[in-house]
N, CA, C and O atoms as a GROMACS GRO file, in nm:
protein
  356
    1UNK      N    1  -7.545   0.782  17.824
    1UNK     CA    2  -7.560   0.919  17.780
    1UNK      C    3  -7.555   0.928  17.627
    1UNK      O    4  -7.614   1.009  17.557
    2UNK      N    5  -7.483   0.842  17.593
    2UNK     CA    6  -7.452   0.820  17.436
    2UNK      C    7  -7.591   0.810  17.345
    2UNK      O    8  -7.637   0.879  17.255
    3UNK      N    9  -7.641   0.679  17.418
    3UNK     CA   10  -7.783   0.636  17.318
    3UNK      C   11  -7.866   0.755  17.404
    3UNK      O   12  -7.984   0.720  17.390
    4UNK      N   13  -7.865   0.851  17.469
    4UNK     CA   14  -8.023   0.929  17.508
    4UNK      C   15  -7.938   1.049  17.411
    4UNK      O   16  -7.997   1.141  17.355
    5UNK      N   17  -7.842   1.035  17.405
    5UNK     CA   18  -7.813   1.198  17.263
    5UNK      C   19  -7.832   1.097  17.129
    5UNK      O   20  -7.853   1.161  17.026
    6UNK      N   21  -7.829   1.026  17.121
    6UNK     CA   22  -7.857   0.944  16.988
    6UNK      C   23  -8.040   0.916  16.979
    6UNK      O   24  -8.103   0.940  16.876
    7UNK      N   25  -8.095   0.871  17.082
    7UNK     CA   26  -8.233   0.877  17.037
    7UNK      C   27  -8.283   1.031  17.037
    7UNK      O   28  -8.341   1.073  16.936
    8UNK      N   29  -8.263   1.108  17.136
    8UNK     CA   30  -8.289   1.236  17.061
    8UNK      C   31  -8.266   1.277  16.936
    8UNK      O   32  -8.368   1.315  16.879
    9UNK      N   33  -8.170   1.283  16.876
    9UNK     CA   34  -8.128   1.294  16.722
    9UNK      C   35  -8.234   1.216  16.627
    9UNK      O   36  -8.269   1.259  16.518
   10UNK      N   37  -8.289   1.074  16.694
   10UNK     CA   38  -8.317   0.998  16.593
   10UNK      C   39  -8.466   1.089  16.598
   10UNK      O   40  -8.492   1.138  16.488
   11UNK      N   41  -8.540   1.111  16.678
   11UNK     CA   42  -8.665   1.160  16.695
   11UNK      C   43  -8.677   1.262  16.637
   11UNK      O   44  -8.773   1.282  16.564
   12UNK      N   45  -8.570   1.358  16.658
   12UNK     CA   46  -8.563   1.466  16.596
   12UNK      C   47  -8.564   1.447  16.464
   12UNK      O   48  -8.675   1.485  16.425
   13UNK      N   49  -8.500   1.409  16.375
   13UNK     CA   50  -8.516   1.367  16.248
   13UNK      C   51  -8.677   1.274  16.224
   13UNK      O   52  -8.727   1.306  16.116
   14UNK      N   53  -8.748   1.188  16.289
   14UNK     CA   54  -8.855   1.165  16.202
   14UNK      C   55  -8.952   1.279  16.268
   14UNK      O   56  -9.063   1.277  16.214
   15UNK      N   57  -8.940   1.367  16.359
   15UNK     CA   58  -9.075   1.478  16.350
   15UNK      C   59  -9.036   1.556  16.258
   15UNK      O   60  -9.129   1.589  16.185
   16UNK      N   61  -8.907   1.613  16.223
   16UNK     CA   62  -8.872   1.667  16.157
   16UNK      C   63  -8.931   1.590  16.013
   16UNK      O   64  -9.030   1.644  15.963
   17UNK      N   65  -8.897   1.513  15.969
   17UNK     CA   66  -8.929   1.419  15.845
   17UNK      C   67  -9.144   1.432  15.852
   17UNK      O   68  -9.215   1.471  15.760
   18UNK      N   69  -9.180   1.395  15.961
   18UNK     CA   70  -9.333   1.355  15.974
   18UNK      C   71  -9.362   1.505  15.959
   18UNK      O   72  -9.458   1.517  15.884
   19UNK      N   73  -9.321   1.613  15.997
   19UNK     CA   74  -9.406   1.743  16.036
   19UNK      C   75  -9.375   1.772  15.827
   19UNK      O   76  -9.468   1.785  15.748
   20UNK      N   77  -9.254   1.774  15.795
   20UNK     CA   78  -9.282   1.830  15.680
   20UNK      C   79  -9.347   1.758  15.542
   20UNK      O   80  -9.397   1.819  15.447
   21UNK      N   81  -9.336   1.640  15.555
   21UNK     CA   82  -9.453   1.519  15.465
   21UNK      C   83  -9.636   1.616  15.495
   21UNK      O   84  -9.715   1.666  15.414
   22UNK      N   85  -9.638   1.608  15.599
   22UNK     CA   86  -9.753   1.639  15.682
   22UNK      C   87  -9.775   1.768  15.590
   22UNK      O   88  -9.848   1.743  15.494
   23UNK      N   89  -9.725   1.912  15.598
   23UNK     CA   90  -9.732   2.002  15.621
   23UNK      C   91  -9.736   1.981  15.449
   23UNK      O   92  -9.815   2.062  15.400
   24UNK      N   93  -9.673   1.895  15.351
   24UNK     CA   94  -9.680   1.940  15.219
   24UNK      C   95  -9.849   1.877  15.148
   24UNK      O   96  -9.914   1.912  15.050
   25UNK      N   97  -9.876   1.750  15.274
   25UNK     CA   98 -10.026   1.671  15.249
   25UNK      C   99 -10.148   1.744  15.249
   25UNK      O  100 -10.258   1.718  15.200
   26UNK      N  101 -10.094   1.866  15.335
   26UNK     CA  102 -10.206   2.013  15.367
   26UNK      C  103 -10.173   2.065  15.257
   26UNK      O  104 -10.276   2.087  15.195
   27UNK      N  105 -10.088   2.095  15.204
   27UNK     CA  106 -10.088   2.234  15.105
   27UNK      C  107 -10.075   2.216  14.992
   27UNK      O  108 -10.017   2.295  14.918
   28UNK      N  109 -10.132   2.096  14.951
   28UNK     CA  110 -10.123   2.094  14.816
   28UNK      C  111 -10.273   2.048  14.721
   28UNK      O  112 -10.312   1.934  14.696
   29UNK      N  113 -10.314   2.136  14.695
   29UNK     CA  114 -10.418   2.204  14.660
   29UNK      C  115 -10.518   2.093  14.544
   29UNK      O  116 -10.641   2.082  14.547
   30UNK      N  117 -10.442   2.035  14.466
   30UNK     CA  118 -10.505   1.924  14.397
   30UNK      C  119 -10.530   1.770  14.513
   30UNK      O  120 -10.538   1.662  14.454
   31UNK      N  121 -10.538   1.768  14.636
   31UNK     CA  122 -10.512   1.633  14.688
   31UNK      C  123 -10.674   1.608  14.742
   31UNK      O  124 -10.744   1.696  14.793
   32UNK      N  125 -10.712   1.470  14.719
   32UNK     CA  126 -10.861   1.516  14.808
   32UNK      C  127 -10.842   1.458  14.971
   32UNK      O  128 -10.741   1.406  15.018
   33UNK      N  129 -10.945   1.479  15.024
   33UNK     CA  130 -10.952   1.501  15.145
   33UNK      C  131 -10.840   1.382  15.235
   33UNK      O  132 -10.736   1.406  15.297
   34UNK      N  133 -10.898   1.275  15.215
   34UNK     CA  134 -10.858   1.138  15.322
   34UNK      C  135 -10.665   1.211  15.284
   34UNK      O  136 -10.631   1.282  15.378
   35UNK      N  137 -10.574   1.204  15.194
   35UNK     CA  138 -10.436   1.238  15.204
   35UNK      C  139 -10.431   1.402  15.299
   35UNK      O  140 -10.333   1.442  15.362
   36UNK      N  141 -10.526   1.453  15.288
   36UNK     CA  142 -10.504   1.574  15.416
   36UNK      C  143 -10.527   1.541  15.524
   36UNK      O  144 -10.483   1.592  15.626
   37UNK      N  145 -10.608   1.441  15.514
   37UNK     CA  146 -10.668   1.407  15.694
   37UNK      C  147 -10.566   1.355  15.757
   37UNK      O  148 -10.545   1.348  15.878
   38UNK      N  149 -10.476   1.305  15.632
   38UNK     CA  150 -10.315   1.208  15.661
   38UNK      C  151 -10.222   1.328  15.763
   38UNK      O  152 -10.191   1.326  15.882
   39UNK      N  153 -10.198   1.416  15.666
   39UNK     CA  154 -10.128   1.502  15.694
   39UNK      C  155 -10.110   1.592  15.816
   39UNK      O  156 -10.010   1.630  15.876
   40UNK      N  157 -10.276   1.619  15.839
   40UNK     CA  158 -10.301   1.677  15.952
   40UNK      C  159 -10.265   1.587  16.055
   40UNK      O  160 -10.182   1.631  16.133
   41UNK      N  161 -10.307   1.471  16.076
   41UNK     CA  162 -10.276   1.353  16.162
   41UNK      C  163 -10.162   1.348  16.174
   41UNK      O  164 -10.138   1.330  16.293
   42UNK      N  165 -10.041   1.356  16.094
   42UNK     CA  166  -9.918   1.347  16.053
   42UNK      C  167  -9.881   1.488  16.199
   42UNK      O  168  -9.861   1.473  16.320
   43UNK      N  169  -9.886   1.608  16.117
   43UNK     CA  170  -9.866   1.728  16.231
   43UNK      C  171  -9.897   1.721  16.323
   43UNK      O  172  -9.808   1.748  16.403
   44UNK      N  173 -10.025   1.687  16.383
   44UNK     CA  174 -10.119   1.695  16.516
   44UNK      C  175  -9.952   1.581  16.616
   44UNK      O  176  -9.875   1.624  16.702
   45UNK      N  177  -9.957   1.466  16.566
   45UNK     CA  178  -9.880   1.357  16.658
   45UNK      C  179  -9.783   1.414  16.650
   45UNK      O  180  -9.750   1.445  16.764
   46UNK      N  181  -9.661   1.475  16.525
   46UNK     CA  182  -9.545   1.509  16.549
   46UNK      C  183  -9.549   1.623  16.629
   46UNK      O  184  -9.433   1.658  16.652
   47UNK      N  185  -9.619   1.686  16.675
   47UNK     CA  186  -9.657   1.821  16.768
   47UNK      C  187  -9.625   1.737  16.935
   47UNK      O  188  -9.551   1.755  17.032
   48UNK      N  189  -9.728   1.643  16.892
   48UNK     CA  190  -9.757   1.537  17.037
   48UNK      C  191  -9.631   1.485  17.077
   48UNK      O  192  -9.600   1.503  17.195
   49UNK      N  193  -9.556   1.427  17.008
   49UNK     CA  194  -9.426   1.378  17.039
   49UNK      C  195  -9.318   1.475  17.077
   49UNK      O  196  -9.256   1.482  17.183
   50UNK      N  197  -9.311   1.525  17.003
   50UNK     CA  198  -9.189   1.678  17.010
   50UNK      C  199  -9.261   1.682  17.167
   50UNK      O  200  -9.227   1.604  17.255
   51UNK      N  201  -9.362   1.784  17.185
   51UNK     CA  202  -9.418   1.820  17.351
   51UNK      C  203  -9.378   1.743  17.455
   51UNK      O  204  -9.331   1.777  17.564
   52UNK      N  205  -9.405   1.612  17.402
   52UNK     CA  206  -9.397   1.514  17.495
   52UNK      C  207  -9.251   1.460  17.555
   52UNK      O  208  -9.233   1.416  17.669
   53UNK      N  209  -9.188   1.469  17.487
   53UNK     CA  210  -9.024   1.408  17.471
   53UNK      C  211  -8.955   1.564  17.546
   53UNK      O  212  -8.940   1.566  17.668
   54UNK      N  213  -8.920   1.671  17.473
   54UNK     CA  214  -8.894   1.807  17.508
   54UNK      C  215  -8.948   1.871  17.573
   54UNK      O  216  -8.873   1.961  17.610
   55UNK      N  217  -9.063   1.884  17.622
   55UNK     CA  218  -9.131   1.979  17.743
   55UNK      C  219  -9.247   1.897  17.839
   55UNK      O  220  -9.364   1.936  17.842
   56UNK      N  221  -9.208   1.801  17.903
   56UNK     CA  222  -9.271   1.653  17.990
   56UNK      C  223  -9.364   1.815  18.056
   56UNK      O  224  -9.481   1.808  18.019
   57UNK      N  225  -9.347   1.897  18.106
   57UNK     CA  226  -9.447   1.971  18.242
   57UNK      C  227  -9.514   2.063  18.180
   57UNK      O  228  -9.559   2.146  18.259
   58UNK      N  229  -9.542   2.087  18.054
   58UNK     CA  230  -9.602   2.201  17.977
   58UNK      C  231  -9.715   2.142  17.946
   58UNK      O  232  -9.729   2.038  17.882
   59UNK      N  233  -9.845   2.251  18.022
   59UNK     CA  234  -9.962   2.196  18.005
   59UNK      C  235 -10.043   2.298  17.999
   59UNK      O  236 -10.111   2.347  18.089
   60UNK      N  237 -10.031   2.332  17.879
   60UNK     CA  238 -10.073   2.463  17.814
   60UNK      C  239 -10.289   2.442  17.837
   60UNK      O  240 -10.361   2.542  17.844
   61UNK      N  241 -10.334   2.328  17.843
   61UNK     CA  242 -10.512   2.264  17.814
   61UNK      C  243 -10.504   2.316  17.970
   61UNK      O  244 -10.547   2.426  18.004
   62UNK      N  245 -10.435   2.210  18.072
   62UNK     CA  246 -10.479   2.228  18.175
   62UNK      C  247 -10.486   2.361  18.243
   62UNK      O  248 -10.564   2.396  18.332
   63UNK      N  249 -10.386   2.431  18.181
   63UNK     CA  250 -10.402   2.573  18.271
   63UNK      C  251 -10.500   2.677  18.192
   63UNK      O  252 -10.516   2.790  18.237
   64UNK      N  253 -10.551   2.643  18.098
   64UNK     CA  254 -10.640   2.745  18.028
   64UNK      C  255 -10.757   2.618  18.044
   64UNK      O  256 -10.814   2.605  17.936
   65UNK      N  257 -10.797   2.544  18.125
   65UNK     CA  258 -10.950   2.444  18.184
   65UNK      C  259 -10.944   2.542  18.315
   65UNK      O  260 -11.038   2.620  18.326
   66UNK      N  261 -10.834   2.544  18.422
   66UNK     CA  262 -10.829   2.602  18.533
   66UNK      C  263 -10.892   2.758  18.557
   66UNK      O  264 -10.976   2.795  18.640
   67UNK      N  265 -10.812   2.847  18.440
   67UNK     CA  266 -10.891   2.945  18.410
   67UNK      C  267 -11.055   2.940  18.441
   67UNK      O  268 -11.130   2.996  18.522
   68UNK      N  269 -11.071   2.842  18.331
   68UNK     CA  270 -11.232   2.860  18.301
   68UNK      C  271 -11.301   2.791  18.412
   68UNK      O  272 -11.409   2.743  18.375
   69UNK      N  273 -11.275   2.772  18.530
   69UNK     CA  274 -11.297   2.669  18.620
   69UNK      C  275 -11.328   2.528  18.597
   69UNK      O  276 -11.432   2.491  18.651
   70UNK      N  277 -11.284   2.469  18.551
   70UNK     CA  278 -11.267   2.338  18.511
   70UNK      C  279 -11.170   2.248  18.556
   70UNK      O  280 -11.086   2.233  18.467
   71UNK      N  281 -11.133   2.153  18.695
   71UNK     CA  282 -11.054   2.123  18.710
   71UNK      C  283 -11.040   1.956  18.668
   71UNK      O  284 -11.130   1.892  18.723
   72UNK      N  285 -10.966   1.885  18.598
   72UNK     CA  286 -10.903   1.728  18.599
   72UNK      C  287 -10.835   1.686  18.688
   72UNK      O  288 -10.730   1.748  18.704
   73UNK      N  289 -10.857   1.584  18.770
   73UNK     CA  290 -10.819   1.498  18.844
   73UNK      C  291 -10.665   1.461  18.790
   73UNK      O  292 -10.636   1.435  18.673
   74UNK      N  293 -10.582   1.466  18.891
   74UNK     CA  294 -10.487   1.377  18.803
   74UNK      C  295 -10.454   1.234  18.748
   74UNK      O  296 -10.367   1.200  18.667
   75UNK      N  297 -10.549   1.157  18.818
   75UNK     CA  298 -10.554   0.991  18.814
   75UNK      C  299 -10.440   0.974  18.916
   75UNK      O  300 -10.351   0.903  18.869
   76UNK      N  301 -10.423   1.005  19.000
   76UNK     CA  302 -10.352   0.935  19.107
   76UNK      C  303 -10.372   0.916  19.253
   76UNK      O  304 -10.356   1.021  19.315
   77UNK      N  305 -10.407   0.797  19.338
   77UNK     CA  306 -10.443   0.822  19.432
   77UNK      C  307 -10.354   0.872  19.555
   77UNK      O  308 -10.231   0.878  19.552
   78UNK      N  309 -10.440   0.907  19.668
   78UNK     CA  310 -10.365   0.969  19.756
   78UNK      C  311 -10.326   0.901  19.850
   78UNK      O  312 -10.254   0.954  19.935
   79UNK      N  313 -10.372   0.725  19.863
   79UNK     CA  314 -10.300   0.629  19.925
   79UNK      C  315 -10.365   0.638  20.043
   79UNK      O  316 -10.321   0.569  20.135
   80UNK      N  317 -10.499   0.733  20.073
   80UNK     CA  318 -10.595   0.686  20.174
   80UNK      C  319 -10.752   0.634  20.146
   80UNK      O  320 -10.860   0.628  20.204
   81UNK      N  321 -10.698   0.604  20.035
   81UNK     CA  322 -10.862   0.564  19.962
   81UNK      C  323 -10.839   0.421  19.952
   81UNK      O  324 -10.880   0.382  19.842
   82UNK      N  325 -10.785   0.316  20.029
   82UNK     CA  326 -10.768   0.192  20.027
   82UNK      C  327 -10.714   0.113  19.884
   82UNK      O  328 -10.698  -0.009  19.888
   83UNK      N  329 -10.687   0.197  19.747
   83UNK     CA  330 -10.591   0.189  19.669
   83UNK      C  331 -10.470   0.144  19.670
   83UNK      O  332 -10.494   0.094  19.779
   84UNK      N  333 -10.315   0.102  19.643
   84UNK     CA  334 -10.222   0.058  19.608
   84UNK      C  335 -10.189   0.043  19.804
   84UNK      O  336 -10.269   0.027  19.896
   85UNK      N  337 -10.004   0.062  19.806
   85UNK     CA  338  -9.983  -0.014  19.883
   85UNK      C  339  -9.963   0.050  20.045
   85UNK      O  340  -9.910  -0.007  20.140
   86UNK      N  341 -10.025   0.192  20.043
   86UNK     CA  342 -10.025   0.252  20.149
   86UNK      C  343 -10.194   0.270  20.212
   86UNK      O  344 -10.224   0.319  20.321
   87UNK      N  345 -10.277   0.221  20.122
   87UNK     CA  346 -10.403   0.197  20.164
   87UNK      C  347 -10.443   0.067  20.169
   87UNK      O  348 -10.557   0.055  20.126
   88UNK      N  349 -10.376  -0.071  20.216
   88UNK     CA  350 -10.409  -0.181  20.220
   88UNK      C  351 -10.368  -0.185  20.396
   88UNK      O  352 -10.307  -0.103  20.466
   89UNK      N  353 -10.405  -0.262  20.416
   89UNK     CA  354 -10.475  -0.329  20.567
   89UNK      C  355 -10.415  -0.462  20.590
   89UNK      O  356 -10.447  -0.528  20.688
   0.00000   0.00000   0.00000
């Protein structure tokens, strides 16, 4: 329990660290492009991680594809399609 409140902390500190590097690579007005593309890249993943780590079932794409009728597969089989170990013979 110790190290999963300790790697939280640690994560927390580099999105924290990555989102605001990031966020100063955008806004600073003399920089040319490739150090923004950094930055943005920088935000976009620390977004990705934070989501990913703190909210595992939040799937904000998939339910606004569903809307629009668009459905994704989940990649998992259903174990009657002769796949893993409940569809072998």
């Amino acid at each position: 329990m110790i190290l999963n409140v300790l790697r939280k902390i640690i994560h927390l500190l580099f999105v924290a660290f990555g989102t605001l590097v990031g966020v100063q690579f955008l806004f600073i007005s003399g920089l040319p492009l490739i150090p923004r593309a950094v930055g943005l890249f920088s935000v976009i993943t620390c977004y990705i991680g934070l989501r990913r780590e703190y909210f595992p079932e939040f799937f904000a794409a998939r339910e606004l594809l569903a809307k629009l009728g668009i459905s994704r597969k989940s990649g998992r089989s259903s174990g009657n399609d002769g796949h893993g170990p409940e569809g072998q013979h």
